[in-house]
Every structure is written in C-alpha cells, then in structure tokens.
N, C-alpha and C positions, 0 to 999 in steps of 0.2 A: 420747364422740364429739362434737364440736363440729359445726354444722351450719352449712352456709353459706344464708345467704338471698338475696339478689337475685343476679342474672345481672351487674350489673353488678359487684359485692363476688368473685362465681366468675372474673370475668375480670379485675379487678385483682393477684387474688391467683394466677391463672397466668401474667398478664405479669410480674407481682414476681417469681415463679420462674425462669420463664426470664429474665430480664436476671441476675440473682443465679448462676444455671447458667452462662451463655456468660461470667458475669464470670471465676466461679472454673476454670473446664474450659478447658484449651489455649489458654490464652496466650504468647503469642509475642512478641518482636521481630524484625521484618524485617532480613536485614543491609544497611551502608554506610547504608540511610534511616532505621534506628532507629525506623521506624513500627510500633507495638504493635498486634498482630492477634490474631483468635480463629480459632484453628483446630480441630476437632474431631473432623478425619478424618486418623486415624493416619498418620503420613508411611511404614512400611512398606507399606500400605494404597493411600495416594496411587503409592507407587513401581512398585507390583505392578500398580495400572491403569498409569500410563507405559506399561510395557515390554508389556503385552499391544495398547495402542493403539499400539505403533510397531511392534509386527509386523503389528497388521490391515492399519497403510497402507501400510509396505512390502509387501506380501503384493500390496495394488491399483494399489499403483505401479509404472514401469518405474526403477530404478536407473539414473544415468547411466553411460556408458560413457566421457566424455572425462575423459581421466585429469587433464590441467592443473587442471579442476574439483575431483577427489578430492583431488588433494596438498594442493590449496590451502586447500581446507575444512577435511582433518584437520591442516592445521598451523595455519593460525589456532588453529580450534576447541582444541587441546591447549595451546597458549599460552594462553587465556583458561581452561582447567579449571585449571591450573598456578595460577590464582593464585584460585581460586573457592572454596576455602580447604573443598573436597567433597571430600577425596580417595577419601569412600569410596564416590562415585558411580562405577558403572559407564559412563564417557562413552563414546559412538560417536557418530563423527561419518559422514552419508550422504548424497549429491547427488539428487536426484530428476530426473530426465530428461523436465521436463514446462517446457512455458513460461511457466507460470504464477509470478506474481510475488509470492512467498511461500516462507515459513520456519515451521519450531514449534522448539522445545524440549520434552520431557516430562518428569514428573518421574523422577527418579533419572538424568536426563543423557544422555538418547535424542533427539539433534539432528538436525532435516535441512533441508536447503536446496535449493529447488527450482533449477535451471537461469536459468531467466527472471530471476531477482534480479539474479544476478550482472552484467550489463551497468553495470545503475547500480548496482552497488559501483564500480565503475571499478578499484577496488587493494584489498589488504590491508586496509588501512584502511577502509575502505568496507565490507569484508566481516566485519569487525571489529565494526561499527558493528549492523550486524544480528543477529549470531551474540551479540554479548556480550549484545544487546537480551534475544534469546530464552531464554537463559542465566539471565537476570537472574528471569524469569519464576519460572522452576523453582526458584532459591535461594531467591527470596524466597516460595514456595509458595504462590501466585497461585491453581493451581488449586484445593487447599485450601482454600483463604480462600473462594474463589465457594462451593462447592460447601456448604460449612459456612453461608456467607451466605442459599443459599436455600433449604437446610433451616429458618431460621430465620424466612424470609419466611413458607414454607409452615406452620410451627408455631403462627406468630401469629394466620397468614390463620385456621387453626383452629377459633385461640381464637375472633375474630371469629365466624366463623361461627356457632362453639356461645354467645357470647353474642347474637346478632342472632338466635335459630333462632324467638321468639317473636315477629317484626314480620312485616307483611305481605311478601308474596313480591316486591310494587314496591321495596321500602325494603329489601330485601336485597338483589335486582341492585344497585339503586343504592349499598349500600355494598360489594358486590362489586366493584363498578366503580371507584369510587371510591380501594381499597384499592390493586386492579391499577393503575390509575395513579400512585398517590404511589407504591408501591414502585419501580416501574419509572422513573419521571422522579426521584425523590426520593433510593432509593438504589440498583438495581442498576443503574444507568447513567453515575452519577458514581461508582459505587468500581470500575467498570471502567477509567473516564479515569484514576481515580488510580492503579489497577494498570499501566497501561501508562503514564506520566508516571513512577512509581516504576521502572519496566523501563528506559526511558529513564536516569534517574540513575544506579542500579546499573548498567546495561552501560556506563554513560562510563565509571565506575571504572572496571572492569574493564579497559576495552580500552585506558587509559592506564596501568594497573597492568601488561598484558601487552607494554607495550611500543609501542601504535600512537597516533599521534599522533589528540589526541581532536581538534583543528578541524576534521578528517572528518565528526565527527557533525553539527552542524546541517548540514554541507553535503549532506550524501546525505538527508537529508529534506529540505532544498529538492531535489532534484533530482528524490526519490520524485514530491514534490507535481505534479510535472509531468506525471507519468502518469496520472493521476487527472482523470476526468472532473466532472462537477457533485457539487458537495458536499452533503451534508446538515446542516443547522443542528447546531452542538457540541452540543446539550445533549440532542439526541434518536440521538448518534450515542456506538459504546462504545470510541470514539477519540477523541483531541484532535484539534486540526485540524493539521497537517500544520506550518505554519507555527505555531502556537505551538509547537510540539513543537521546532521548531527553535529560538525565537526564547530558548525555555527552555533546551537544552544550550547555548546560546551563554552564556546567564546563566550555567552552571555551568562552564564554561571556564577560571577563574584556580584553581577547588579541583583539578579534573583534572589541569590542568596540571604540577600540584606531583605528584603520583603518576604522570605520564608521567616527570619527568626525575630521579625518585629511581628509573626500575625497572631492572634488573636491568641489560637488552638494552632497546637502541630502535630500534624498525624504521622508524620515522616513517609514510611511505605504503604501505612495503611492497614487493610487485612487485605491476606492473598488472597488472587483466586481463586485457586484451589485449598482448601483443608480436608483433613480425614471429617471435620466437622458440616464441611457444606456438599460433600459431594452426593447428599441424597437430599439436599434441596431442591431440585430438579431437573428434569431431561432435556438436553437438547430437542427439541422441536425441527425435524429436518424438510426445510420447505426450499424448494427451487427458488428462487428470486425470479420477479418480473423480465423481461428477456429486452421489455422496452421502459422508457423514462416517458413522465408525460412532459408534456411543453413546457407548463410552470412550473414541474420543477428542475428541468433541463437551464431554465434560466434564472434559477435560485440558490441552489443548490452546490455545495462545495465538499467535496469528499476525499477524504484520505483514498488514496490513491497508488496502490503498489506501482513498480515500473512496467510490469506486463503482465497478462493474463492470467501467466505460469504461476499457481498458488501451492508448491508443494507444503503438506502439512509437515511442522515438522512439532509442534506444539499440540499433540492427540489432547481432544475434550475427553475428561472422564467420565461426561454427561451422557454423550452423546451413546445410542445405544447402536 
C-alpha cells in the first residue's frame, strides 16, 4: 500500500483523476459546431427527465386554444425535426396560453412555445428562428453538458475542501469564496453564453436547412432586444447580449445561406402571423404562468431569455381580448 503524505500530493492526485475521468468518459461532438464535450449523464437518462419535465409544465400550464398558433408551431416545428437528423426523438410540438415571452425544448424533442413570443416572430420565419434555437439546444445536449459541468464543479469544490480542512475556518470561507466566484464568473457563466451562441449557430442551420430564409434571425433578435428592459453587464449574465447575438448570425449569414438554397422546399418568410385571414382563428388564452419551475425542469430546460424582467409590449396580440 503506498501512502500518500501531504494534503497537498492527496489533492493533485484527485484532480489528476478526475481531469483523466472526464477525459476518457462521454465524449462527444456537438453537431453542425463540431464543439467537443463531456457529457456523463446518459442521453436515455437525459431523455426520461425531458418527458417527465414537460408533463410537470404541461400539467401547470393552460394549453393554447387558438388553433392558427397550433397549425403553425406543429408545421414549423415538423419541418425543422425533418432535417434534425433525430428521427428517433419522439417530437411534439405545444402552444402555451400564457403571455409570457418564452419557449423550451427538452430533451428527447418535447417543444413548446409560449403565446406572447409569437408577436415578435411576425412569420414563419421568425418562428423558425426560435423554435430551431430551442431545438438546437436539445441536439446539441446542453442540458447534459450543464448538468455533468456542475457535477464537476461540486466534485472539485470537494477536493478543495478536503484539502483546505486543516487551515483555519477564516482561510476556508475565504477559499470557499473564492472558488464560488471563479467558477461562477470563470466557468459556469461563459459555457452558458457559449451554449446559447452555439444554439444560435445550430438553429440558423437548421431553419435554413428546413427551408426558412435565415436574414430572419438577426432580425427577430434586434426586435427581441426591444422588449427588454435594462440590461445586465455580458459577463455576469447566462446570455449574450441581444445585439451580439445578432450581430453574430448576421456573420454567419453567407454559410446559411448556402443550405437555405440547396433545401428541399423554400418557404422564405412563410406566412405571417397575423393576416386579415387568421385573426378569428383564435383568442389568446390569458393564463398567469407558474410563479415556480420544478426541479427537473430547472435542470433541463433552456429558454429564450429577455435581458430583464421589464417586458414592455410593444407588439399588441390582436387575439388577445
């Protein structure tokens, strides 16, 4: 038996393990960004939380009742699974009857799209824009990837701890503190920006692949941005700012492009949201949204995301009574 002597020598030689562990155990490539990941929680595993979080919110949520909204989501949404190259995710696509201005994806293909969005989609395309976003999420196994990331935090934090457990109790908050901050600013807040900068990429594919003309996407994020009240500085927020986000699918605009006019069908914009023709398709449904998230889908779940609370409408539903 070999004996180990210092705390310090005990804690090299558990952070050698675990980096050597996450090297060899569930690696991945992300698809269309090619970004290499560690993921360590089984995608049947990931899948089975999905489908149990999108029946809890269904369960707290009201369902929309205007049908223009249904057609429109399940025919987007089936055109963007069509080329998502999942066929053996179980997709459904379902409207939420709330005003709030938000969308998820889960894993294994359990999509929904709140009511309030839809305004500023303006078309197809715009709706496109969101839906392939959140889509993009769940191919590229986002959730996963967190979930396995701060298992990894908390594994280290550990070590740390069991190597500091000999310093005084000042010089342990202080490297408790310490730690919580670099993780948090250092990595679980930029591999958020990049998980949703990557969601962005993947869903332009996509929704140039399915057919919709991508110069939709920067535009429906300038228009988001407008909703959105005072911002929070990038680096302390688990979103890009609005306007990079844009200023970025616009950089990605000539590779789209090329997979918009080689796809199948091209819808270009689509049909609008609104027409003189669909506005007595049905009413907004005005239901308060849940006030709380349950656990599984707090750790599932990936959603567009304004900058702050402040939701001025500035896009009136002609639904809504």
């Amino acid at each position: 038996m070999i004996a180990i002597g210092s705390n310090r020598t005990r804690h090299n030689i558990l952070v050698s393990v675990l980096l050597v562990f996450t090297s060899l155990i569930g690696c991945r490539t992300a698809p269309i960004s090619g970004r290499r990941q560690v993921i360590m929680i089984p995608e049947q595993q990931e899948m089975a939380m999905g489908r149990q979080a999108y029946e809890e919110i269904l369960a707290e949520e009201k369902l929309s009742t205007n049908r223009h909204y249904n057609e429109m989501v399940n025919r987007v949404g089936k055109r963007i699974a069509a080329v998502s190259g999942r066929d053996d995710f179980d997709w459904e696509f379902r409207v939420i009857g709330s005003p709030t201005m938000n969308a998820f994806a889960l894993p294994g293909g359990k999509v929904a799209i709140y009511e309030g969005i839809m305004p500023i989609c303006e078309n197809e395309a715009g709706l496109a824009v969101v839906m392939s976003h959140e889509i993009a999420h769940a191919l590229a196994r986002h959730g996963g990837e967190r979930m396995t990331q701060q298992n990894m935090v908390n594994g280290l934090g550990r070590v740390i701890e069991y190597a500091s457990q000999n310093r005084e109790q000042k010089q342990r908050d202080r490297i408790r503190a310490l730690y919580g901050m670099g993780t948090q600013y250092g990595f679980t807040l930029p591999y958020s920006r990049k998980h949703e900068s990557e969601a962005d990429q993947i869903g332009l594919m996509l929704m140039a692949r399915a057919g919709y003309d991508p110069t939709e996407a920067p535009k429906f994020w300038k228009r988001f941005s407008k909703q959105s009240g005072e911002k929070p500085l990038e680096f302390m927020s688990t979103h890009p700012s609005d306007e990079r986000r844009a200023a970025d699918l616009q950089a990605m605009l000539p590779e789209a492009y090329k997979d918009y006019e080689t796809a199948p069908e091209q819808y270009a914009l689509g049909k609008p949201i609104f027409t003189s023709d669909t506005l007595n398709a049905g009413s907004l449904v005005k239901q308060t949204p849940a006030s709380t998230q349950s656990p599984a889908s707090a750790a599932t779940t990936n959603k567009i995301q304004p900058a702050s609370n402040s939701q001025p409408s500035q896009y009136p539903d002609p639904f809504k009574k």
